[in-house]
SEFIZA-3560 file (N, C-alpha, C; in Angstrom, 3 decimals):
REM SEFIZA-3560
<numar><xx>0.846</xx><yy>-1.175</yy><zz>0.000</zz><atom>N</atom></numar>
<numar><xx>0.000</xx><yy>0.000</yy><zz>0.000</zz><atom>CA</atom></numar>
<numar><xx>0.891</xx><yy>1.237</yy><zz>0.000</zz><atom>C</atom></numar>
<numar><xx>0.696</xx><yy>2.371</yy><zz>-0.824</zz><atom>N</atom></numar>
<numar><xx>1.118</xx><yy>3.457</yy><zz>-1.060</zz><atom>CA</atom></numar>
<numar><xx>0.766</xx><yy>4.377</yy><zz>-0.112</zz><atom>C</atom></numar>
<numar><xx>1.420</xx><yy>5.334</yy><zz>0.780</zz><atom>N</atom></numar>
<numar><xx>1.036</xx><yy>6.121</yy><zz>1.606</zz><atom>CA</atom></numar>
<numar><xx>1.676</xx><yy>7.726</yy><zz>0.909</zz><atom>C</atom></numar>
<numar><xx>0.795</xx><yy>8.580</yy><zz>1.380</zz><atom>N</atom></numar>
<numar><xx>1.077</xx><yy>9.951</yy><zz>0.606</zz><atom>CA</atom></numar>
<numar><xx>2.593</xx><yy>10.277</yy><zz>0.951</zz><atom>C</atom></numar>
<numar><xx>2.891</xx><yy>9.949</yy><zz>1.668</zz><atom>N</atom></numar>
<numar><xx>4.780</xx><yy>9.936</yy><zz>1.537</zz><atom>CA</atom></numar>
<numar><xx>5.266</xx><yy>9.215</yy><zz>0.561</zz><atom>C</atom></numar>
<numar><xx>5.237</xx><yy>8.186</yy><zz>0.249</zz><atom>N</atom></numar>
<numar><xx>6.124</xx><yy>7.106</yy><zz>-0.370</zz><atom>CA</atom></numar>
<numar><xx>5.376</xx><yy>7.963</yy><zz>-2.119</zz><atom>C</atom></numar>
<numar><xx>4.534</xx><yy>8.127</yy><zz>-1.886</zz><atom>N</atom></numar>
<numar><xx>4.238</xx><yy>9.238</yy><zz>-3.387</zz><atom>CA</atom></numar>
<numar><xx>4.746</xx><yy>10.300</yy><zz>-4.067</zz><atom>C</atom></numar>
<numar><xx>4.733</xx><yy>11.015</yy><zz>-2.537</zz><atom>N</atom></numar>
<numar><xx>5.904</xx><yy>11.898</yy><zz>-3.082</zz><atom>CA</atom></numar>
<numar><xx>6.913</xx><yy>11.596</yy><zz>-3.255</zz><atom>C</atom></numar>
<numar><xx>7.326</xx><yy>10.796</yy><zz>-2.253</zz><atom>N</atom></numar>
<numar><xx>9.288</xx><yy>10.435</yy><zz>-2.255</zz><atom>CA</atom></numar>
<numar><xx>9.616</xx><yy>9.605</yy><zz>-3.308</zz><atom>C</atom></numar>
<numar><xx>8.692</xx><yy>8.802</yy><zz>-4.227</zz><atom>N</atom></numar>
<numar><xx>9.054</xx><yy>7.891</yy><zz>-4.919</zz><atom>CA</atom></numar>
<numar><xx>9.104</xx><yy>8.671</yy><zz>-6.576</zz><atom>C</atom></numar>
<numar><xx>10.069</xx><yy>8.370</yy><zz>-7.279</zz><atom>N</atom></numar>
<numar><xx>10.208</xx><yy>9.244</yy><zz>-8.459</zz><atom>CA</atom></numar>
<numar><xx>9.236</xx><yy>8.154</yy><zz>-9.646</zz><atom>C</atom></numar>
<numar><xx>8.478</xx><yy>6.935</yy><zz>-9.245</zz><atom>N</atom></numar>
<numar><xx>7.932</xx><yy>6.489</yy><zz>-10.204</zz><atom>CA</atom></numar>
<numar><xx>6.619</xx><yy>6.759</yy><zz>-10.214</zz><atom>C</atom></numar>
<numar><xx>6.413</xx><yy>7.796</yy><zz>-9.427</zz><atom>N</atom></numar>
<numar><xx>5.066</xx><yy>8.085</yy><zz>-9.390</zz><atom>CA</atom></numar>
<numar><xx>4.565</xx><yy>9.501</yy><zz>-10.133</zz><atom>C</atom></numar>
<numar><xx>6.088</xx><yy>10.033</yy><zz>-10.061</zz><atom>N</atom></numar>
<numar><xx>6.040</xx><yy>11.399</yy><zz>-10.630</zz><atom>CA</atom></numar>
<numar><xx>5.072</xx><yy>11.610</yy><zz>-12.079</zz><atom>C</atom></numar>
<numar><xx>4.815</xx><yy>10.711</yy><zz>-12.850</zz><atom>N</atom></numar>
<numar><xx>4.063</xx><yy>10.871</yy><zz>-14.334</zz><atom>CA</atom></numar>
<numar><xx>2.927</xx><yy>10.864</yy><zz>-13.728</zz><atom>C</atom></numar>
<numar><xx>2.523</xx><yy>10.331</yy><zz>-12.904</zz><atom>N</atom></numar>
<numar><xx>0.849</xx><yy>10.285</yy><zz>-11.868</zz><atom>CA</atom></numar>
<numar><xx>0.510</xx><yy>11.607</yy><zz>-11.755</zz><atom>C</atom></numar>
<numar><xx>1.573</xx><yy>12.423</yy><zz>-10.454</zz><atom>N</atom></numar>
<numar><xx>1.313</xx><yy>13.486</yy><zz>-9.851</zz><atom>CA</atom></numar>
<numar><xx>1.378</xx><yy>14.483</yy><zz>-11.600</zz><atom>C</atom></numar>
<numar><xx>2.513</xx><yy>14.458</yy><zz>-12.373</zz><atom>N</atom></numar>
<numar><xx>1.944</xx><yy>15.811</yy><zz>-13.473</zz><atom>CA</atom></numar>
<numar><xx>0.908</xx><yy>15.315</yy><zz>-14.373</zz><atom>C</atom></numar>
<numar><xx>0.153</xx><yy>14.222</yy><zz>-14.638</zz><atom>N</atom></numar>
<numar><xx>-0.860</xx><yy>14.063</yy><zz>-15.042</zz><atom>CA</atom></numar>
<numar><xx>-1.612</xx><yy>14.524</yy><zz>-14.196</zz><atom>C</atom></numar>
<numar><xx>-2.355</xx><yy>14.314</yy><zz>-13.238</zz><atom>N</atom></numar>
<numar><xx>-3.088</xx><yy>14.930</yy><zz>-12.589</zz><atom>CA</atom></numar>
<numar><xx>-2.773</xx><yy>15.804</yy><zz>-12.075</zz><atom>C</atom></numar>
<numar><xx>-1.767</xx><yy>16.974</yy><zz>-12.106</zz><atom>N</atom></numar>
<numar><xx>-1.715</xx><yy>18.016</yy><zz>-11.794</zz><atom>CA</atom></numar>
<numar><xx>-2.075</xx><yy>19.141</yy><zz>-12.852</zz><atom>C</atom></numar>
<numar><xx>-1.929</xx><yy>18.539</yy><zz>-14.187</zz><atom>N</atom></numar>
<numar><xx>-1.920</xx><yy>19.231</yy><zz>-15.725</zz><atom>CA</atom></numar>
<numar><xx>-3.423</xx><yy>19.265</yy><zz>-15.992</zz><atom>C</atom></numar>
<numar><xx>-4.171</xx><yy>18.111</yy><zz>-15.492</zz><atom>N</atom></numar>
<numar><xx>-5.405</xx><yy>17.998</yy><zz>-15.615</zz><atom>CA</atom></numar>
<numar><xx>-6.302</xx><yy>18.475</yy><zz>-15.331</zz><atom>C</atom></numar>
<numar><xx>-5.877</xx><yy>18.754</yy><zz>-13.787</zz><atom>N</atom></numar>
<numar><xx>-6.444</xx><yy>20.356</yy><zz>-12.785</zz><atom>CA</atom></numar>
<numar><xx>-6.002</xx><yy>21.383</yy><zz>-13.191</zz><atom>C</atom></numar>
<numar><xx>-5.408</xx><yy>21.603</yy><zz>-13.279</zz><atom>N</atom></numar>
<numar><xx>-4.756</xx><yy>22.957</yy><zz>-14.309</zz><atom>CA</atom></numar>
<numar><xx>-5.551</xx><yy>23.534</yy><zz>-15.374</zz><atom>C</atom></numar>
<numar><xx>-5.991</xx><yy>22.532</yy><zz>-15.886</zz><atom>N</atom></numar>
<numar><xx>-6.561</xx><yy>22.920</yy><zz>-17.471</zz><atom>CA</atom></numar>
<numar><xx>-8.123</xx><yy>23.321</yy><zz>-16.980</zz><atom>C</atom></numar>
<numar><xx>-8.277</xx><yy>22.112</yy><zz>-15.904</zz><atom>N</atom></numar>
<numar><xx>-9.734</xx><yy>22.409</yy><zz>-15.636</zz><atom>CA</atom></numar>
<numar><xx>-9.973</xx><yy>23.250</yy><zz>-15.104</zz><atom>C</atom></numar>
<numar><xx>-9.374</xx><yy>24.196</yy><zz>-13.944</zz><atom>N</atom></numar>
<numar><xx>-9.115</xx><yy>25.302</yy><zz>-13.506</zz><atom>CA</atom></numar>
<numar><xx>-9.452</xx><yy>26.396</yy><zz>-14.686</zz><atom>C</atom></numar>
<numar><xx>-8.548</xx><yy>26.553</yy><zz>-15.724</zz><atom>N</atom></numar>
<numar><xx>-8.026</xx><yy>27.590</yy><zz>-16.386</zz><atom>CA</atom></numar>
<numar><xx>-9.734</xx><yy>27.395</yy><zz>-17.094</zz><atom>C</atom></numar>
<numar><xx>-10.186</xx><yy>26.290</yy><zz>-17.545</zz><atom>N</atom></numar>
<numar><xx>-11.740</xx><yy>26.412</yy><zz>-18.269</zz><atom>CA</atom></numar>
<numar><xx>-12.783</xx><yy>26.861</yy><zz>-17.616</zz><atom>C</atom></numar>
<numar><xx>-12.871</xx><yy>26.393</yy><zz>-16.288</zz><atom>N</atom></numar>
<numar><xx>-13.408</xx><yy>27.292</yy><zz>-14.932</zz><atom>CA</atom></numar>
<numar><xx>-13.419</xx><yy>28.657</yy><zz>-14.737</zz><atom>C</atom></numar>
<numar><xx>-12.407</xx><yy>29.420</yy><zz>-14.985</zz><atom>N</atom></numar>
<numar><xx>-12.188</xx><yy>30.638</yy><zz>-14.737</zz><atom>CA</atom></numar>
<numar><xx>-12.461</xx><yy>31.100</yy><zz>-16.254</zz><atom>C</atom></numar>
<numar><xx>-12.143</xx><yy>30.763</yy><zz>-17.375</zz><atom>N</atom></numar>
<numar><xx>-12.955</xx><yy>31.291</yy><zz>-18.604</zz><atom>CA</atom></numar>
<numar><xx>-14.074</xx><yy>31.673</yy><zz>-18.527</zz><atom>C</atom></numar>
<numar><xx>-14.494</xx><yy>30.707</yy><zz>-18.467</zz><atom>N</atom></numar>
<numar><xx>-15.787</xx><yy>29.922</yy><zz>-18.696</zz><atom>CA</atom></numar>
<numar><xx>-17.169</xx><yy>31.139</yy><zz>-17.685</zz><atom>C</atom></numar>
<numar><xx>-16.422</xx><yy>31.200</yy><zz>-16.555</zz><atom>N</atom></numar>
<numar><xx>-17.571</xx><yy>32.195</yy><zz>-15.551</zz><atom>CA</atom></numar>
<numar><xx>-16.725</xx><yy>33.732</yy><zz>-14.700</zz><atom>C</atom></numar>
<numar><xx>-16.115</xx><yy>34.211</yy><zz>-15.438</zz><atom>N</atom></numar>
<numar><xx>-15.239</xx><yy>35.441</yy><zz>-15.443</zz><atom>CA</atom></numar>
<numar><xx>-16.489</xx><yy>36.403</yy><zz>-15.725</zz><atom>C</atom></numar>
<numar><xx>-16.460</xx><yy>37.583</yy><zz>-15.580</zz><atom>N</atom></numar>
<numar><xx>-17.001</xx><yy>38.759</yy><zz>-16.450</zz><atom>CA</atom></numar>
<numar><xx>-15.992</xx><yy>39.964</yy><zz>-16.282</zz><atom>C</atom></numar>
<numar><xx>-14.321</xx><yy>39.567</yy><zz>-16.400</zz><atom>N</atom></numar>
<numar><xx>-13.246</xx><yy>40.104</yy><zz>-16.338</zz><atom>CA</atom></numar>
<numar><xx>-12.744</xx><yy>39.519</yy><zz>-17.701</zz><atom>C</atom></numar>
<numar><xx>-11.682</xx><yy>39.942</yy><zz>-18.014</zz><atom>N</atom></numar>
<numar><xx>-10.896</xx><yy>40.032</yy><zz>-19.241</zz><atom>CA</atom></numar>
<numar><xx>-10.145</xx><yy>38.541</yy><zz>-18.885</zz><atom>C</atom></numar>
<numar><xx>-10.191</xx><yy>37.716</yy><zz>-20.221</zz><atom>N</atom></numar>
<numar><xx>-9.876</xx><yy>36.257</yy><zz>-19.769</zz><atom>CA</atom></numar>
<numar><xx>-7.746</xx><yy>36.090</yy><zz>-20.263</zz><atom>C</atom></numar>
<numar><xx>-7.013</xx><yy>36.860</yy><zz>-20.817</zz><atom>N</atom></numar>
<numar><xx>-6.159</xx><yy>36.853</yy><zz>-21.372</zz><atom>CA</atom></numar>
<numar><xx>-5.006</xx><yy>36.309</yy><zz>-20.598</zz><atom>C</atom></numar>
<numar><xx>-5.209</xx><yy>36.864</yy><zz>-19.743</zz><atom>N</atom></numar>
<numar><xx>-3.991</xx><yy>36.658</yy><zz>-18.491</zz><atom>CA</atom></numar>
<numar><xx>-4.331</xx><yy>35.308</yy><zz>-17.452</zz><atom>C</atom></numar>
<numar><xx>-5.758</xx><yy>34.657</yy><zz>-17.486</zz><atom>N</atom></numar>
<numar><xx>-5.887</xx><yy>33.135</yy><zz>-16.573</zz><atom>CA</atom></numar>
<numar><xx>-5.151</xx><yy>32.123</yy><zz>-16.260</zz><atom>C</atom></numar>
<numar><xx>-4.916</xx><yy>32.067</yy><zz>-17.929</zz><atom>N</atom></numar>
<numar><xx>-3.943</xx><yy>30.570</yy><zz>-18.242</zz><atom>CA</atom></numar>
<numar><xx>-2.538</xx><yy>31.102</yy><zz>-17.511</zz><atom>C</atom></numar>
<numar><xx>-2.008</xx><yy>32.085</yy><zz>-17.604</zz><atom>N</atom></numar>
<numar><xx>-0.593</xx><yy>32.473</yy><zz>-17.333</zz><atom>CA</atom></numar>
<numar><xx>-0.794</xx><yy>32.567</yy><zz>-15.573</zz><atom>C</atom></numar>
<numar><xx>-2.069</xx><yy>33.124</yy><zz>-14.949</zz><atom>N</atom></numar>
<numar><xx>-1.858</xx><yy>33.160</yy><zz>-13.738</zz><atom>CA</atom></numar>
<numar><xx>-1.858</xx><yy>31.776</yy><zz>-12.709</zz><atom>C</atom></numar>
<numar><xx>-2.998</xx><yy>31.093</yy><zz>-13.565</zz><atom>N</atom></numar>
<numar><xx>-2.823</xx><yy>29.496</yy><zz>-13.199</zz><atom>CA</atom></numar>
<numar><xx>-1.621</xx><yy>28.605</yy><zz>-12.811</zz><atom>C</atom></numar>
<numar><xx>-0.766</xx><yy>28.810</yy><zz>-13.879</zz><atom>N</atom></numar>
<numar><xx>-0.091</xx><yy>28.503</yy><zz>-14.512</zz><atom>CA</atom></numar>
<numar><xx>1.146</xx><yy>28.767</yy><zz>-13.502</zz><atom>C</atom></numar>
<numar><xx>1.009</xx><yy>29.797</yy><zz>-12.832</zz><atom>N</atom></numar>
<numar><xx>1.988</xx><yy>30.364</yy><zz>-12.248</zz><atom>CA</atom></numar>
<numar><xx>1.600</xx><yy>30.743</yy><zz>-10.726</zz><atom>C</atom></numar>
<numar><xx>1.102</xx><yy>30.054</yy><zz>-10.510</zz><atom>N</atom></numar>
<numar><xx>0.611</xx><yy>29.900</yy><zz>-9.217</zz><atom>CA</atom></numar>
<numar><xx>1.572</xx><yy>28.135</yy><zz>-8.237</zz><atom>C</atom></numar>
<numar><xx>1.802</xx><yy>28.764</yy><zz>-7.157</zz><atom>N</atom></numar>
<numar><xx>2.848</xx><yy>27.622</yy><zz>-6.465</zz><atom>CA</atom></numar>
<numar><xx>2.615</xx><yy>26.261</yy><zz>-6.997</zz><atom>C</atom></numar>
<numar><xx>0.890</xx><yy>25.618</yy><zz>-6.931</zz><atom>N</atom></numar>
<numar><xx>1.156</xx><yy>24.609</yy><zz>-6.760</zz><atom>CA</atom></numar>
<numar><xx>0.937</xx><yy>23.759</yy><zz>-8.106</zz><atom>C</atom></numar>
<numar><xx>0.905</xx><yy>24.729</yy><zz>-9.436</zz><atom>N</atom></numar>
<numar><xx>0.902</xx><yy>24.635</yy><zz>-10.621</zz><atom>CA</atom></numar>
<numar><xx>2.531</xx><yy>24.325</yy><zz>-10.744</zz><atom>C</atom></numar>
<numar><xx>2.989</xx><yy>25.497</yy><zz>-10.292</zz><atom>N</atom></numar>
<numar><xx>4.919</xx><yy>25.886</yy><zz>-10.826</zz><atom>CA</atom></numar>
<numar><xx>5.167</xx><yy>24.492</yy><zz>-10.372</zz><atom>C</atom></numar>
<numar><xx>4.498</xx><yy>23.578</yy><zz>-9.425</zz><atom>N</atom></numar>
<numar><xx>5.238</xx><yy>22.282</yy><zz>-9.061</zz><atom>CA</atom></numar>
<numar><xx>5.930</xx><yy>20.894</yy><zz>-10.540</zz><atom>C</atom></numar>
<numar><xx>4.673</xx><yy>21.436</yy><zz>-10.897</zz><atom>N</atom></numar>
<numar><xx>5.306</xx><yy>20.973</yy><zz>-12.453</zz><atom>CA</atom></numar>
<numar><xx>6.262</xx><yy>21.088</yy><zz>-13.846</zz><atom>C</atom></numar>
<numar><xx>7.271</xx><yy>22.128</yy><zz>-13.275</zz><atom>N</atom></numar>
<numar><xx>8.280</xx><yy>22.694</yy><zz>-13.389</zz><atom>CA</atom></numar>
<numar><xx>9.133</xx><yy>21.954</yy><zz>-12.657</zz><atom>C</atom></numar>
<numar><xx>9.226</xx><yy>21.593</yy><zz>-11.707</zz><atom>N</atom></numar>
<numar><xx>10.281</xx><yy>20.627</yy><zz>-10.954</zz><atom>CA</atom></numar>
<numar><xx>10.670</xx><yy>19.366</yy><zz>-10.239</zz><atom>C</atom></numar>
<numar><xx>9.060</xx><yy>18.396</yy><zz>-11.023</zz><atom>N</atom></numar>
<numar><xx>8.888</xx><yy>17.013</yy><zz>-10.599</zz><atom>CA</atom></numar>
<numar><xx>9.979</xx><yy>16.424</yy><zz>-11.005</zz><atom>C</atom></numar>
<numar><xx>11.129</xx><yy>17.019</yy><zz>-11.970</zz><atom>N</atom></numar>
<numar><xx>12.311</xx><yy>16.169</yy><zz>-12.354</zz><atom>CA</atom></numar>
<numar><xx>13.463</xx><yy>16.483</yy><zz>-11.963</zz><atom>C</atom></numar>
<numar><xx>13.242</xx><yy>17.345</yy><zz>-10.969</zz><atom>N</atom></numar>
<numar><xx>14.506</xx><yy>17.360</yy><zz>-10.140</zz><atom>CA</atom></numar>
<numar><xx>14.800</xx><yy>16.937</yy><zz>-8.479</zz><atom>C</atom></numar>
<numar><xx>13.972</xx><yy>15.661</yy><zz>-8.697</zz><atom>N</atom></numar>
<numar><xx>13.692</xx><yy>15.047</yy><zz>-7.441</zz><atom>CA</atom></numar>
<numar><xx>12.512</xx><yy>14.874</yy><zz>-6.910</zz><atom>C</atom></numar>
<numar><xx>12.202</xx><yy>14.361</yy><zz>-5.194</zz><atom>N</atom></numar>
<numar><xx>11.094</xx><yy>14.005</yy><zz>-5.327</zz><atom>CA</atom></numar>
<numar><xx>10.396</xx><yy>15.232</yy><zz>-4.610</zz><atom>C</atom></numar>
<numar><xx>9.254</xx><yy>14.748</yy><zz>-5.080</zz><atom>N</atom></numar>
<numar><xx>7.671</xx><yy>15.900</yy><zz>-5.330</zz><atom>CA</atom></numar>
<numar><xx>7.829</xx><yy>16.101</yy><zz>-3.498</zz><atom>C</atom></numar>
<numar><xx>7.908</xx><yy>15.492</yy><zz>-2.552</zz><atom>N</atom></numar>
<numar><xx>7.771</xx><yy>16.014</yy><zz>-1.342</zz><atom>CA</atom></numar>
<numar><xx>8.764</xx><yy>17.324</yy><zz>-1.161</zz><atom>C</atom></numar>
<numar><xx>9.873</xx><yy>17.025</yy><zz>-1.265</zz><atom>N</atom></numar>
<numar><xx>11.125</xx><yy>18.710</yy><zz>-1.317</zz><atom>CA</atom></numar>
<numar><xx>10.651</xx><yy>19.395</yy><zz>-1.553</zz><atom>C</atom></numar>
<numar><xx>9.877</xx><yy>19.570</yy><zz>-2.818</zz><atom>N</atom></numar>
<numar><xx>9.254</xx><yy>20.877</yy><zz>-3.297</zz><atom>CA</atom></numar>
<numar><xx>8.320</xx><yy>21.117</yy><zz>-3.064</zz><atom>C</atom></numar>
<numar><xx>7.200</xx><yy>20.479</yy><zz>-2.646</zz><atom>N</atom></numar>
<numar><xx>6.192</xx><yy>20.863</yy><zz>-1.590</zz><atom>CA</atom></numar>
<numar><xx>6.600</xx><yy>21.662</yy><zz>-0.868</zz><atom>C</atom></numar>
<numar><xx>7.232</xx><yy>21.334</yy><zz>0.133</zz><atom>N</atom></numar>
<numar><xx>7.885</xx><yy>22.000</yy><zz>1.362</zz><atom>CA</atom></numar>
<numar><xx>7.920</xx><yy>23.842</yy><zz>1.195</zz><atom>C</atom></numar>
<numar><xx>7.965</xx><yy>24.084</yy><zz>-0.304</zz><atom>N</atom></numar>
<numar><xx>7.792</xx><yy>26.128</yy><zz>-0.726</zz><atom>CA</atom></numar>
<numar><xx>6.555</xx><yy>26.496</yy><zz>-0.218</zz><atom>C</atom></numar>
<numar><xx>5.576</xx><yy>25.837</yy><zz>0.150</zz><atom>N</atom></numar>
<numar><xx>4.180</xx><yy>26.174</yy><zz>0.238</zz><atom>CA</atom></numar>
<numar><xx>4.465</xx><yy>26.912</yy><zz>1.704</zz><atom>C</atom></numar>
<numar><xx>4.895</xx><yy>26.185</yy><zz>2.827</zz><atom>N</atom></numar>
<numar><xx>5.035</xx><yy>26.156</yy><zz>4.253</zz><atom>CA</atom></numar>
<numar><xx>6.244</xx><yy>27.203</yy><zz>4.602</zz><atom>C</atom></numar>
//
């Protein structure tokens, strides 16, 4: 059995966590289109660039728990 540690710490899980992190992402960014009555141009980029998005920027430089740790 997998415990939310051994998930993060384990680097074969990493294609898991940016699939489903890319997935929320997108669905997010269609969310905020979708029911805005603000200017939609800048969403995708703020999404995008938000901490626990940027995590997908650095699932390959080790494991996903380290970089958690920016949140705290």
């Amino acid at each position: 059995m997998d415990s939310n540690s051994h998930i993060g710490l384990c680097e074969r899980h990493h294609d898991d966590i940016k699939q489903v992190l890319t997935k929320h992402k997108n669905v997010l960014i269609d969310l905020l289109t979708k029911h805005t009555n603000m200017a939609t141009f800048d969403i995708a980029d703020r999404v995008t660039a938000s901490p626990i998005f940027r995590l997908l920027d650095h699932l390959d430089e080790g494991p996903f728990l380290y970089h958690i740790q920016d949140f705290y």
